[in-house]
C-alpha positions as MATLAB code, in Angstrom:
seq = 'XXXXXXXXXXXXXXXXXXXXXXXXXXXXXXXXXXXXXXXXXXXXXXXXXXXXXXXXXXXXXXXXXXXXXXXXXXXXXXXXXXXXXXXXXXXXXXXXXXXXXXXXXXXXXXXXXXXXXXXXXXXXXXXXXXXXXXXXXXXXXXXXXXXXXXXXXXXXXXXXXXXXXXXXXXXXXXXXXXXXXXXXXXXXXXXXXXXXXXXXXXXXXXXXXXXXXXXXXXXXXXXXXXXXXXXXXXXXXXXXXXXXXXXXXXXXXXXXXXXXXXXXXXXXXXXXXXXXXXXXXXXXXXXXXXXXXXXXXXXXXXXXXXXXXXXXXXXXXXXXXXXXXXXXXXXXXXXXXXXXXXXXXXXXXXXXXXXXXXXXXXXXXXXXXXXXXXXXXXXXXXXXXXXXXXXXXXXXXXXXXXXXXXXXXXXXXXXXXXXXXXXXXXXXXXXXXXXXXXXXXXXXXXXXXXXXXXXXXXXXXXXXXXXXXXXXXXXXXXXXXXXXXXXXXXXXXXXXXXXXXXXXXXXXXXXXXXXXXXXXXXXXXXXXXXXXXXXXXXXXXXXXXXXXXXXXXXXXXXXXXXXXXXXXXXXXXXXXXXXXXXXXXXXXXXX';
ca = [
     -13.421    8.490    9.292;
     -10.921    8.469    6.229;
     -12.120    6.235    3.847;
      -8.893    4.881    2.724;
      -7.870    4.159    6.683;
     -10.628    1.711    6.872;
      -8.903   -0.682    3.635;
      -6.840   -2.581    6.204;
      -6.100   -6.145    4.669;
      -8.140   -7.927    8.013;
     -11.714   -6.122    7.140;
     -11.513   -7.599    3.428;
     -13.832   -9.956    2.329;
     -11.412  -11.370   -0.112;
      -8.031  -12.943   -0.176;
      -9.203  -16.126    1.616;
      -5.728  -17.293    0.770;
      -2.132  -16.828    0.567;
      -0.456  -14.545    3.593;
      -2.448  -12.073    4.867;
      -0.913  -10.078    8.005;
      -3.331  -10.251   11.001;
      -3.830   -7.222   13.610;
      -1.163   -8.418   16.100;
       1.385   -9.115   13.813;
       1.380  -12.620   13.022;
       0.484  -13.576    9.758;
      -1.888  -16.593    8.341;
      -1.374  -18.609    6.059;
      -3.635  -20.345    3.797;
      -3.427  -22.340    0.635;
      -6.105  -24.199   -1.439;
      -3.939  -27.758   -2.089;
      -6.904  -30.892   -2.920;
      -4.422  -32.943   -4.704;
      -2.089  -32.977   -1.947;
      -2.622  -34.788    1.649;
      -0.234  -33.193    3.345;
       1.022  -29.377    3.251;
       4.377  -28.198    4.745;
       5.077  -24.460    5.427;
       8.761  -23.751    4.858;
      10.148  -20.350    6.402;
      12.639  -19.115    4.786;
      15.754  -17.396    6.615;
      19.007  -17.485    4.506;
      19.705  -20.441    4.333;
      18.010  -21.907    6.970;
      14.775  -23.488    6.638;
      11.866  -24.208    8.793;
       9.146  -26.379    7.860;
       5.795  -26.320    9.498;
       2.545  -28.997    9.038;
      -0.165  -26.549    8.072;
      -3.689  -28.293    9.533;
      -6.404  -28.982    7.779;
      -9.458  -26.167    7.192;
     -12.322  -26.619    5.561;
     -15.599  -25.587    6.060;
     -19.432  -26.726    5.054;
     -19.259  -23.668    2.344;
     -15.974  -24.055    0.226;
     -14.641  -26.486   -1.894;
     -12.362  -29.229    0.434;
      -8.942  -28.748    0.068;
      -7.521  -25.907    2.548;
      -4.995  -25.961    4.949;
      -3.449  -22.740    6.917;
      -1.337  -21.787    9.862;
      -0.974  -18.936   11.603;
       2.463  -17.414   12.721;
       2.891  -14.936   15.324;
       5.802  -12.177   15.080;
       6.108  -12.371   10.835;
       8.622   -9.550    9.741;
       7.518   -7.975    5.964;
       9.654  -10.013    3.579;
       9.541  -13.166    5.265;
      10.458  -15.362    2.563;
       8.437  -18.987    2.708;
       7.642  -21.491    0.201;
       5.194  -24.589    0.189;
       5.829  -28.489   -0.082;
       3.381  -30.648   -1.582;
       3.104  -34.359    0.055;
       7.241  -33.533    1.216;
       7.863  -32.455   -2.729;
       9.934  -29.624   -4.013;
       9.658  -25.942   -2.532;
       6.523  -24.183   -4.449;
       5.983  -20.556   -4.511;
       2.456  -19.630   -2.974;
      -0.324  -19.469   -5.773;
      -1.452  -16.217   -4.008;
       2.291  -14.945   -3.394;
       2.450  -11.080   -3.540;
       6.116  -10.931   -4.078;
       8.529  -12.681   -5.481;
      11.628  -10.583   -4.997;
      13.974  -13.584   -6.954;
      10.932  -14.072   -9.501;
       9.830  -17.187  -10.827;
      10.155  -19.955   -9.554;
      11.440  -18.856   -6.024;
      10.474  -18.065   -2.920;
       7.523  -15.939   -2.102;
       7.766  -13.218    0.419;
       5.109  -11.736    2.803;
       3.586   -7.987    2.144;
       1.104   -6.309    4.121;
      -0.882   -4.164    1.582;
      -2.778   -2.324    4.376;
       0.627   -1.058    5.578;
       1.215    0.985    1.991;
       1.648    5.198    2.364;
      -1.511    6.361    0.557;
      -2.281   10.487   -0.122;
      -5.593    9.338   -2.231;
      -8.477    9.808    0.501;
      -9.884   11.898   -1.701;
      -9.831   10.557   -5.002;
     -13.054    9.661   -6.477;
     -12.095    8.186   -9.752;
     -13.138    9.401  -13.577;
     -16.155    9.232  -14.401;
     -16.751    7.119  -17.924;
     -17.868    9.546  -20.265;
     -14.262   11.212  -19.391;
     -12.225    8.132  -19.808;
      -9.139    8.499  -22.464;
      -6.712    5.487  -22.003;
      -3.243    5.693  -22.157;
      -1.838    1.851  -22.334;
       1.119    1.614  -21.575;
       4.086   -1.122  -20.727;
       6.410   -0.834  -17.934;
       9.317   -2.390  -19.290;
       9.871   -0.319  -22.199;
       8.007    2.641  -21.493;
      10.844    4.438  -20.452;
      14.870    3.138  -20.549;
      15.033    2.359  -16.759;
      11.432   -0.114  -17.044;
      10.342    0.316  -13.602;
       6.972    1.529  -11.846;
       9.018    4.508  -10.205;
      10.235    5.681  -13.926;
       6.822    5.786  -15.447;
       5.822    8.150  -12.257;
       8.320   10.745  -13.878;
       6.005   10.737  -16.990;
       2.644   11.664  -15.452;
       3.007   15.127  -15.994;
       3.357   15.247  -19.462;
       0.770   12.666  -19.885;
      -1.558   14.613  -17.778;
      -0.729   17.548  -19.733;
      -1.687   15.903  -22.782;
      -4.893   15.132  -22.008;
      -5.717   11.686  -21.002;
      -7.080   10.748  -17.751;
      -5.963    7.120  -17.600;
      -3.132    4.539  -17.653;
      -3.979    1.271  -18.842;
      -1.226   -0.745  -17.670;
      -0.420   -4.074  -19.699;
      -0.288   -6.966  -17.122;
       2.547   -6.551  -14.716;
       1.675   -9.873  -12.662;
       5.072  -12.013  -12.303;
       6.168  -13.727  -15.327;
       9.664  -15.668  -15.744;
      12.955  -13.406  -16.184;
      12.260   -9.843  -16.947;
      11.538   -9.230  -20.447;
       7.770  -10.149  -21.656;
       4.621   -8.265  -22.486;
       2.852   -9.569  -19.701;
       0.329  -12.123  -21.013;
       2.689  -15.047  -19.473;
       2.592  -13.962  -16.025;
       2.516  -17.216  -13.889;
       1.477  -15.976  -10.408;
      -1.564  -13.736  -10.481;
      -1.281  -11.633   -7.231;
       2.424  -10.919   -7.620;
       3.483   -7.297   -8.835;
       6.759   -8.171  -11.446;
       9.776   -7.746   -9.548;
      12.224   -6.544  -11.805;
       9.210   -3.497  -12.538;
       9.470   -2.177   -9.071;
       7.312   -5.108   -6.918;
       4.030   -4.335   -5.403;
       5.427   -1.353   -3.656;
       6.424    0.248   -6.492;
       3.023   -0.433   -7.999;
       1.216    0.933   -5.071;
       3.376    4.156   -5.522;
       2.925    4.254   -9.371;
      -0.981    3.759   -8.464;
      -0.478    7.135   -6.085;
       1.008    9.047   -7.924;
      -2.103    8.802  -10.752;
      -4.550    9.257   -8.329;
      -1.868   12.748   -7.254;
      -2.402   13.857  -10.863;
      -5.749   13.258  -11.439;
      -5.317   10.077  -13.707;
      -7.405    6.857  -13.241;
      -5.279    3.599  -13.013;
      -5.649    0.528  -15.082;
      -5.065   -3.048  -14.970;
      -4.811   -5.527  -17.583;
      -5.423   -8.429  -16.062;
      -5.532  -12.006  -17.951;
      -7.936  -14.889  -16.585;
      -8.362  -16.641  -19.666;
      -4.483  -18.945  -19.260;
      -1.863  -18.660  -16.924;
       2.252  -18.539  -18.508;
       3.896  -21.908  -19.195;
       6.698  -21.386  -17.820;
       7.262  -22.473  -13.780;
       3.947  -22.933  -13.541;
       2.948  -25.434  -10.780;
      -0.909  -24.705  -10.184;
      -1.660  -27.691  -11.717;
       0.100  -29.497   -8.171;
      -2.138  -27.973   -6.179;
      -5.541  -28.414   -7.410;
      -7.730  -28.542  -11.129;
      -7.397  -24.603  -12.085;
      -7.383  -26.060  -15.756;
      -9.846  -28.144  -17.274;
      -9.911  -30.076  -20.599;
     -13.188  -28.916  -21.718;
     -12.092  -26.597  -23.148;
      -9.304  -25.451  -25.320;
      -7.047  -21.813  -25.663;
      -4.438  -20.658  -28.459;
      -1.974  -20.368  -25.265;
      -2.406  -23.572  -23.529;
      -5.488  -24.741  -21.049;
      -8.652  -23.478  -19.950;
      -8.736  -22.120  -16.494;
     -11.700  -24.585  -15.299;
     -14.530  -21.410  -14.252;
     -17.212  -24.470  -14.447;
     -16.056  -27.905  -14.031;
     -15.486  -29.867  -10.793;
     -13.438  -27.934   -8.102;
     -14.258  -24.704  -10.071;
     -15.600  -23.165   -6.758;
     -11.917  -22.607   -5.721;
     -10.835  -21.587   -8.741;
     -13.554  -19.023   -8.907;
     -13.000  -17.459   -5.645;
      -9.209  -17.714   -6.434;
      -9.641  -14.890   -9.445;
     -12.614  -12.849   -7.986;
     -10.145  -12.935   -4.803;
      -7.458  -11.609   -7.312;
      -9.669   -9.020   -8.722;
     -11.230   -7.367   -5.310;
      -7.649   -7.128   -3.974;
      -6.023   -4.587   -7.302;
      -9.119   -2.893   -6.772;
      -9.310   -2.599   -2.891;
      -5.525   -3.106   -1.885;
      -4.271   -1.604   -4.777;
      -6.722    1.209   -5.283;
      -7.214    0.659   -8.688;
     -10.109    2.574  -10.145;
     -10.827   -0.349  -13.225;
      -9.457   -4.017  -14.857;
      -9.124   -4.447  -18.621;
     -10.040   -8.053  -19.004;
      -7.689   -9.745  -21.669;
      -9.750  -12.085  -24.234;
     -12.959  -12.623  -22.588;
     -13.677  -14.563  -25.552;
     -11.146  -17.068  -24.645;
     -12.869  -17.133  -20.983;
     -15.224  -20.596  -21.352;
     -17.848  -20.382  -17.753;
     -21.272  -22.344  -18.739;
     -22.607  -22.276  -15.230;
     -25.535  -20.025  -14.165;
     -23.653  -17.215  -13.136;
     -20.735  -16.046  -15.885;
     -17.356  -15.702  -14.168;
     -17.925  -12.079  -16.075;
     -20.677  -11.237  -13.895;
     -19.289  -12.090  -11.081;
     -16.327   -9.684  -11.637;
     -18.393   -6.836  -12.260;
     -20.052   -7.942   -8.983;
     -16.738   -7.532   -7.296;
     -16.119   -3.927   -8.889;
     -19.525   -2.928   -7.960;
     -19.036   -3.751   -4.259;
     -15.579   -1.741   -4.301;
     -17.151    0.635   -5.979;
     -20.231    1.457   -3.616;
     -18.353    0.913   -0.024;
     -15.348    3.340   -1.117;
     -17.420    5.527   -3.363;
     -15.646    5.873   -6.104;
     -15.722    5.187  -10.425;
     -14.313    1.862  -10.942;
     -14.272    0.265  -14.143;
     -14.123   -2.913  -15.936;
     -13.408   -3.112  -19.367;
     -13.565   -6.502  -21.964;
     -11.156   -6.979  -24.263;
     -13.356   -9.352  -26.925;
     -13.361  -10.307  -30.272;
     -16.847  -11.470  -30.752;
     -18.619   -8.239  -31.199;
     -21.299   -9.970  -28.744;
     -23.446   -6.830  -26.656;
     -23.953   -9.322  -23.773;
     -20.627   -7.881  -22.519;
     -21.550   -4.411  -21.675;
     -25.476   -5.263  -21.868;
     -26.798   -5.018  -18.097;
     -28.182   -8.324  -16.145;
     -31.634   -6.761  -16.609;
     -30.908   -7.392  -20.634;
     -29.185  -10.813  -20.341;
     -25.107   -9.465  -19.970;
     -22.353   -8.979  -17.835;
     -23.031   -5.260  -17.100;
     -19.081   -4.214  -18.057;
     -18.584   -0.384  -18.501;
     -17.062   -0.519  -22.005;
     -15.519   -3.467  -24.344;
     -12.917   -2.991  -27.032;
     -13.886   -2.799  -30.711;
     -11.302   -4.286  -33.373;
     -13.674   -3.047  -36.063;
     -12.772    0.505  -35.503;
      -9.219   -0.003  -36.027;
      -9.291   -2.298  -38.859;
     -11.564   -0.143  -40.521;
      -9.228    3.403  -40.461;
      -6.037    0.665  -40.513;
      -6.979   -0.970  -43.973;
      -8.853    1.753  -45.358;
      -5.506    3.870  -44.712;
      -2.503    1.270  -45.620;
      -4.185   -0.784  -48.101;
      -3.806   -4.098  -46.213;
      -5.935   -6.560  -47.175;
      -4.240   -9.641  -45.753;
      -5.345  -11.676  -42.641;
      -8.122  -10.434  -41.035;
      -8.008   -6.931  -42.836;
     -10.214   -8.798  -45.699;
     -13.067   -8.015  -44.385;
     -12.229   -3.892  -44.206;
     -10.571   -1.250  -46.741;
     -13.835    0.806  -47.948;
     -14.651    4.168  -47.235;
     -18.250    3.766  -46.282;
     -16.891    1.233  -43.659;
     -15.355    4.353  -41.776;
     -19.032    6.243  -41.360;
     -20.095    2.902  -40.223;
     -17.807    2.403  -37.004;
     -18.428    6.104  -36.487;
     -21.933    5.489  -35.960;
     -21.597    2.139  -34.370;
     -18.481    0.605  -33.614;
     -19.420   -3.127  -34.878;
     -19.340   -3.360  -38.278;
     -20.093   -7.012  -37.974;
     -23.468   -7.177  -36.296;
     -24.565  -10.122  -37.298;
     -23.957   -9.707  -40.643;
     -21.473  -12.298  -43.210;
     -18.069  -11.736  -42.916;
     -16.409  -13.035  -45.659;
     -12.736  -13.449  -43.668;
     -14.847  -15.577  -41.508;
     -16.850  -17.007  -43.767;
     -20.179  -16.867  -41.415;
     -21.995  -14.466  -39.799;
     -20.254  -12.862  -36.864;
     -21.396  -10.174  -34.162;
     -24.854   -8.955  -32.934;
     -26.288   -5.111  -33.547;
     -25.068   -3.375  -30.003;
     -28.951   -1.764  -30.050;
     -29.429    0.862  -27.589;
     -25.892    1.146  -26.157;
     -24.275    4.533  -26.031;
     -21.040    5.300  -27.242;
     -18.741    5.197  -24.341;
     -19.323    1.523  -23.876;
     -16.935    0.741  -26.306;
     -13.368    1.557  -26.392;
     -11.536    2.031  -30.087;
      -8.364    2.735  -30.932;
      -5.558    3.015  -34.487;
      -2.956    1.130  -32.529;
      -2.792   -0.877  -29.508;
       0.081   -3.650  -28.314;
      -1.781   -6.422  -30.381;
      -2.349   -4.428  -33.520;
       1.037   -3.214  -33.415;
       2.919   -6.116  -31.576;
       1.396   -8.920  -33.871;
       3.215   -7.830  -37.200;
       6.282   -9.431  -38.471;
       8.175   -6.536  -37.244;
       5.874   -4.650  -34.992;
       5.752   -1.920  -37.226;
       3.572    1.580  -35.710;
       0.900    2.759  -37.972;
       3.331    5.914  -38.175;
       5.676    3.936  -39.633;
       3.212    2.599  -42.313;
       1.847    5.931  -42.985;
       4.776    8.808  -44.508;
       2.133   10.969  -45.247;
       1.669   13.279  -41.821;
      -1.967   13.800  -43.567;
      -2.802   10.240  -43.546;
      -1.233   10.266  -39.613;
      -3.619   13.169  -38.703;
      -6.814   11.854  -39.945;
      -6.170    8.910  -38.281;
      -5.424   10.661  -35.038;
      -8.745   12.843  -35.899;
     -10.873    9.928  -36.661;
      -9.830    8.475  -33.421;
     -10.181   11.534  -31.055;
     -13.692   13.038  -32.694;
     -14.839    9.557  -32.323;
     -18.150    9.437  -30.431;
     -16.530    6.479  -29.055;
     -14.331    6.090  -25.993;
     -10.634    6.588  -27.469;
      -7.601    4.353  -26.438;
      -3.903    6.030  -27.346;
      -0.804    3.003  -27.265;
       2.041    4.762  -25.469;
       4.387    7.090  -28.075;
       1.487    7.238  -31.198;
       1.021   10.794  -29.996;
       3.764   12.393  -30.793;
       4.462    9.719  -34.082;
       6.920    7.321  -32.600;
       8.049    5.584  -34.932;
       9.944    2.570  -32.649;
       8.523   -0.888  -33.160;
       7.058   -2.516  -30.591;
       7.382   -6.426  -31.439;
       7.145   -9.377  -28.992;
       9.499  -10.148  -26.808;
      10.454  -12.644  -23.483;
      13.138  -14.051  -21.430;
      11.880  -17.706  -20.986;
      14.626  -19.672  -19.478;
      13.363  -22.984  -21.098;
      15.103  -23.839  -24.368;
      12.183  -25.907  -25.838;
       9.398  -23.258  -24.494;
      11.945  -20.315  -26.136;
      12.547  -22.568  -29.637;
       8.791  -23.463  -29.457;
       7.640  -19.251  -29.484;
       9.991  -18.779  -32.375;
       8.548  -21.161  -34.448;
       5.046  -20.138  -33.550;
       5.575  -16.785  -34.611;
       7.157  -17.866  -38.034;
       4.108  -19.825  -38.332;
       1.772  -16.987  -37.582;
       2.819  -14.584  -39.756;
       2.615  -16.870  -42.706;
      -1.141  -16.244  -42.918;
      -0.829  -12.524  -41.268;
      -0.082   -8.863  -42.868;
       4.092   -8.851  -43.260;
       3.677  -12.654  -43.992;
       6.915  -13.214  -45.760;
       9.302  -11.313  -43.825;
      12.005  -11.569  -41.388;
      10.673  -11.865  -37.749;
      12.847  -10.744  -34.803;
      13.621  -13.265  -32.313;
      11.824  -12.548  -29.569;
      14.125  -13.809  -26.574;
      16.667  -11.342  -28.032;
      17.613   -8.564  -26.037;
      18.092   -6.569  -29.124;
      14.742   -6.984  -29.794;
      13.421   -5.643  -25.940;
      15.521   -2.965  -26.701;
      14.487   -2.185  -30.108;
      10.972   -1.578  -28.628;
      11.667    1.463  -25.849;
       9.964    4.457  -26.538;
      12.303    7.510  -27.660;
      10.238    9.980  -25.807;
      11.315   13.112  -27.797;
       9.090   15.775  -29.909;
      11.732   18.911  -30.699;
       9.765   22.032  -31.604;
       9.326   22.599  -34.950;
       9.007   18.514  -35.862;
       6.743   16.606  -37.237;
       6.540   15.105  -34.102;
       5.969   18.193  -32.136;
       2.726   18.711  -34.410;
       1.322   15.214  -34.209;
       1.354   16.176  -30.064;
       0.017   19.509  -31.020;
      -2.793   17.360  -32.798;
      -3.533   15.071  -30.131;
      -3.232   17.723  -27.179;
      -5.276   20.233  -29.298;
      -8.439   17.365  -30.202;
      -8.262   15.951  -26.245;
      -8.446   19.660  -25.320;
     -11.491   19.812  -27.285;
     -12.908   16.776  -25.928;
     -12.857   17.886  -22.893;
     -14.236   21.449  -23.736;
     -17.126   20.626  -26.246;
     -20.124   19.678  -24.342;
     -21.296   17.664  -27.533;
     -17.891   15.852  -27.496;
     -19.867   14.376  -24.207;
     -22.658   12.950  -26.231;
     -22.676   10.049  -26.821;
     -26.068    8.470  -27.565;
     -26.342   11.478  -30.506;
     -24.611   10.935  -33.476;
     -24.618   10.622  -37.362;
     -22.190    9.821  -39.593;
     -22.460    9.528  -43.207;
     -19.754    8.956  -46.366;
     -20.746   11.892  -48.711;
     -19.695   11.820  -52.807;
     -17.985    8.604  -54.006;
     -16.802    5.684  -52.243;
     -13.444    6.037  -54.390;
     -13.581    9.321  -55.652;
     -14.548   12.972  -53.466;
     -14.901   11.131  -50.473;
     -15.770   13.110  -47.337;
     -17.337   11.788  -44.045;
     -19.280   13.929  -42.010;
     -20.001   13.254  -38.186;
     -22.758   15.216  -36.366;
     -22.848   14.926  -32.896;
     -24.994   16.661  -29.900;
     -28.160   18.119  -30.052;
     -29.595   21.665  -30.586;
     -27.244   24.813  -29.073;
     -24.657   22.143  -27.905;
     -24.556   20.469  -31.658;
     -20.975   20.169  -33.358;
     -20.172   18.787  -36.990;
     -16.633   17.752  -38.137;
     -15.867   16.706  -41.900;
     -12.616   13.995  -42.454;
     -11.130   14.723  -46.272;
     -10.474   10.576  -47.050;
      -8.385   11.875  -50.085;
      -5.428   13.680  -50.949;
      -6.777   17.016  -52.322;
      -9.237   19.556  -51.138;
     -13.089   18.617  -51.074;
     -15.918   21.433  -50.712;
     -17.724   20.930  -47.641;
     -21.490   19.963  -47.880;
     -24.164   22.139  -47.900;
     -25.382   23.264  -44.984;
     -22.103   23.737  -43.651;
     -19.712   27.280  -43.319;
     -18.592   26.186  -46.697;
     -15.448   26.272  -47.951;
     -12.840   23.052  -48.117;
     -11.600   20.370  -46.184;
      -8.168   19.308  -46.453;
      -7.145   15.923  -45.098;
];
């Protein structure tokens, strides 16, 4: 039997609400609502409304709270909307469309009525993983799932074998970076809507690239956000920098639970992608016995072994905490990889000279051998930004468990300006020991859309919140912000402007004979090797150490592999030539 024939939306065991199309064409409809005592169904034709009493249904095994009806004859795009105790018109919680956006109606989709050619795909294995992230909106001029499909080629050609795709659940108007999205199962509908995701999703899986999602579960978006009508998805236990907890352990958390695992099986299953990037775990507060964490992984696992395929999940976390990636048998949450900040701040600060914000802690040269050979330089050891010790030693973990990078949306997004490190660094030496740093890494790499070929575009925030006060209230946080942060001081764009949307779309050109067209060269050339070099594959063997002075001669070298399949590179950290170290073919390294 084709494997992908059997994912029909009726033989999931997720999505216990929202609509979900039954086998004879009617479609049910279930919401979780235990603030409300009654639930009306409005269908939506025009302008003609029909309300309908949903009934009661609950169960001995879920949290109270549920009501549902079932409709026969449901046409895709139904429009329909909810009313809470004979309220205003709410979109569904669990809507997967909103073809007017936020706040308006919902509309139904059948996922298991996509066109899928991937019956065959199996996924990347993790060892072979080189991300790609990438945002819709200004990815190309047009900012649309269909538009980014025209770029696969050249990004396959380049080398990496997957798009990580910043959050592209629905968020109000149509300019944001994605970490405001209000409703979590709806694809944004000024990118394309979930059928253009399912196509964009495809069309990787056509040219053997893995697929991506960055999804958040640590806040929901401000703005037209009603979840707090429904039922406690927040709690006050405890607090975020973007507004309240979702509630993973306090009363009525069972819902709430099932609500993002729901959300998590159904990109993976429905929308056959092959991993999640978890935004701020750290920022993700579950004290119950089993971590919300785990239970995700569970839910990739399951995908993972009925379709039998690689998927992924991936923690984005600032804590430098093992636990993440460490399996259940050793106390963690048994993700594939996590991101490392110290890797980047590390070749960022040693490379600019910032110091500022939380650069203070980086800037040497024998900091660079360091997240070479393990990519937390805080391991439980004083930080003096932080003033404490922060991290624990990631013992026993191979390399491709963590994901580094020398520019990513945050790194570059949350300057003044949203400067690229190309920008920072004229010297095309300084760009391609970066880039070499990165890709020779025995780490997995992470490449934010345009750094290879040296774009040199900002990328700063941006949205289109309709609210005054919530629009006035982001421009003064950002002023705030970067009075402590590197480009403290400056002028920051306003980021409800459209100029400044604008500002950020990628030029996508590299004539021959550029600078440009050798920083691809560079990055095609090192990915090439990556994928070549068996040792480039080896990830539990590897040395790095800083050779000569910190401040004077420095040269790193980084062994990696073992015996016939052994390779050694050398990185020149100044601006003249170094003789390599002994042992070596000899010669001199230039930067």
């Amino acid at each position: 039997m084709d494997r992908m024939n059997t994912r029909t939306t009726e033989s999931l065991p997720g999505r216990r609400c929202g609509a979900v199309g039954l086998p004879d064409g009617s479609v049910r409809w279930r919401v979780w609502a235990p603030l409300a005592g009654r639930v009306d169904l409005v269908l939506i034709d025009g302008e003609r409304r029909r309300t309908v009493a949903m009934r009661p249904d609950d169960n001995n095994v879920e949290e109270p709270g549920h009501f549902a009806h079932v409709e026969p004859n449901v046409p895709d795009g139904q429009r329909y909307a909810y009313k809470l105790d004979g309220g205003e018109e709410r979109q569904d919680p669990c809507s997967l469309s909103q073809p007017d956006g936020v706040p308006g109606p919902s509309a139904v989709v059948r996922p298991a009525r996509f066109s899928w050619t991937d019956a065959n795909w199996r996924g990347v294995r993790r060892a072979d993983l080189v991300f790609y992230e990438l945002h819709v909106g200004t990815f190309t001029p047009a900012g649309t799932f269909d538009a980014v499909i025209e770029r696969l080629p050249a990004l396959k050609e380049l080398g990496v074998t997957a798009i990580e795709i910043m959050p592209v659940n629905q968020f109000p108007g149509s300019r944001n970076w994605g970490y405001d999205g209000v409703l979590s199962y709806a694809a944004q509908n000024t990118y394309g809507g979930p059928h253009g995701l399912a196509r964009l999703v495809d069309a990787c899986h056509a040219h053997g690239l893995a697929a991506v999602l960055d999804v958040v579960y640590n806040h929901f978006g401000p703005e037209a956000n009603f979840l707090h009508e429904f039922g406690p998805y927040f709690t006050e236990k405890y607090k975020t920098p973007w507004g309240k907890a979702v509630n993973f352990d306090d009363a009525g958390s069972d819902a709430v639970r099932d609500f993002v695992l729901d959300n998590a099986r159904m990109w993976l299953e429905e929308f056959h992608f092959d991993g999640l990037r978890l935004d701020a775990v750290h920022a993700i507060y579950d004290l119950g016995a089993r971590h919300i964490l785990r239970a995700i992984r569970d839910v990739a696992d399951d995908v993972a072994a009925r379709q039998n395929r690689d998927v992924h999940v991936v923690a984005e976390s600032d804590l430098n905490d093992p636990r993440i990636v460490n399996p259940p048998e050793r106390g963690g949450h048994g993700h594939d990889a996590q991101w490392s900040d110290d890797f980047h701040h590390a070749v960022h600060a040693f490379l600019t000279g910032e110091r500022r914000g939380y650069y203070a802690d980086y800037g040497a040269a024998r900091q660079l051998a360091h997240v070479l050979n393990t990519p937390f330089l805080h391991a439980g050891h004083y930080s003096p930004g932080r003033r404490r010790k922060h991290g624990a030693p990631p013992t026993g973990l191979p390399g491709d468990q963590f994901v580094v990078c020398i520019q990513n949306h945050d790194q570059v997004g949350n300057r003044a300006k949203g400067d690229r490190l190309t920008t920072l660094l004229a010297s095309p030496a300084k760009q391609r020991l970066a880039a070499s740093l990165l890709l020779l890494a025995p780490h997995l790499p992470l490449l934010f859309m345009g750094e290879e070929y040296g774009e040199d575009r900002p990328f700063p925030f941006f949205c289109s919140f309709a609210g005054e006060d919530l629009t006035r209230a982001v421009r003064e946080g950002r002023k705030r912000e970067f009075a402590e942060l590197v480009g403290g001081g400056e002028e920051v764009p306003l980021p409800d402007a459209l100029e400044t949307f604008q500002s950020a779309v990628l030029s996508w050109t590299w004539p021959d004979g550029t600078p440009r067209a050798g920083i691809r060269r560079l990055y095609a050339d090192l990915l090439a090797a990556r994928r070549a070099w068996p040792a480039m594959r080896d990830f539990t063997n590897r040395t790095a150490r800083l050779l000569g002075q910190e401040n004077d001669g420095a040269v790193i070298e980084l062994a990696r592999g073992t015996g016939g399949d052994s390779l050694s590179a050398c990185f020149n950290l100044t601006d003249r030539p170094q003789a390599l170290p002994a042992g070596g073919e000899g010669g001199t390294a230039q930067q």
